[in-house]
C-alpha positions as CSV (number, residue, x, y, z in Angstrom):
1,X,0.0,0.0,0.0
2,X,0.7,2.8,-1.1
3,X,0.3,6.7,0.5
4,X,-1.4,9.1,-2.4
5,X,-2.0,11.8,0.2
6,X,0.6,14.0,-0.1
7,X,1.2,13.4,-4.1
8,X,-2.2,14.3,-4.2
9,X,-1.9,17.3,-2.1
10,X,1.3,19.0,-3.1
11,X,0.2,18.4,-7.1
12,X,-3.6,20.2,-6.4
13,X,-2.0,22.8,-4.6
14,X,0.6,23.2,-6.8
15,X,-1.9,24.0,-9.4
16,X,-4.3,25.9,-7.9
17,X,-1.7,28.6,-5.9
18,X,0.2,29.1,-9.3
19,X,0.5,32.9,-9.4
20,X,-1.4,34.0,-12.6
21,X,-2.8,30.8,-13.4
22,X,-6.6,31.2,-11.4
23,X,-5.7,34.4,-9.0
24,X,-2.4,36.7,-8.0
25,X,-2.2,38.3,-5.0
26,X,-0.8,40.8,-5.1
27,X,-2.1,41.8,-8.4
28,X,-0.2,44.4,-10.5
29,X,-3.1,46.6,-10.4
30,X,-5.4,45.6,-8.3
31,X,-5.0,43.2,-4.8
32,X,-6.4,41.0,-6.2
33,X,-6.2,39.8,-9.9
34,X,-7.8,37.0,-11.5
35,X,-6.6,34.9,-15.0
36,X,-4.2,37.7,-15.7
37,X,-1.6,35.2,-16.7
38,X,1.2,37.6,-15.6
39,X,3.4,37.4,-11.9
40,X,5.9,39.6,-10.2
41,X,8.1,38.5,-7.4
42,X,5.9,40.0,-4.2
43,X,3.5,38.0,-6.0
44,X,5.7,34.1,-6.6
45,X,6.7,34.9,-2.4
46,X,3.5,35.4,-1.4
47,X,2.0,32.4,-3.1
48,X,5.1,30.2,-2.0
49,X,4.4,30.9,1.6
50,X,0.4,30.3,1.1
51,X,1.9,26.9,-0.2
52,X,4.1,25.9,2.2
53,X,1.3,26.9,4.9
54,X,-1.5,24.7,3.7
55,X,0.8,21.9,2.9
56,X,1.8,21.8,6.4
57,X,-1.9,21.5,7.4
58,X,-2.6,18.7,5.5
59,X,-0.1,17.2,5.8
60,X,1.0,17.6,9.2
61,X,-1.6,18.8,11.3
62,X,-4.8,17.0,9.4
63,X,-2.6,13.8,9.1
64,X,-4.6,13.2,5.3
65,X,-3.9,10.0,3.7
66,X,-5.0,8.2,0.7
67,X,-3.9,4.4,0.3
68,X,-4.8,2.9,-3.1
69,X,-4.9,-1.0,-2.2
């Protein structure tokens, strides 16, 4: 067996907190842009940290697993 959790979790995330890709915080005009397709480096730091936090809580504090028998 086999633990899927955190492939599945960092690969989600991953996509969903690319900067540009769905939203940017900051945004270059606005705080919040979305589907602009464009990133700056306040905004790549900002979504690295947002990363790194929720990976931590599902990974660590949540304890989420996925075993594919």
């Amino acid at each position: 067996m086999f633990n899927w959790g955190s492939v599945v979790v960092t690969v989600m995330l991953f996509v969903l907190l690319t900067p540009g890709l769905l939203f940017q915080v900051p945004g270059r005009s606005r705080c919040i842009e979305f589907g602009n397709f464009q990133t700056s480096a306040a905004a790549i730091v900002l979504h690295s940290l947002l990363y790194f936090a929720l990976v931590c809580l599902f990974l660590i504090a949540i304890k989420l697993h996925f075993y594919l028998g």
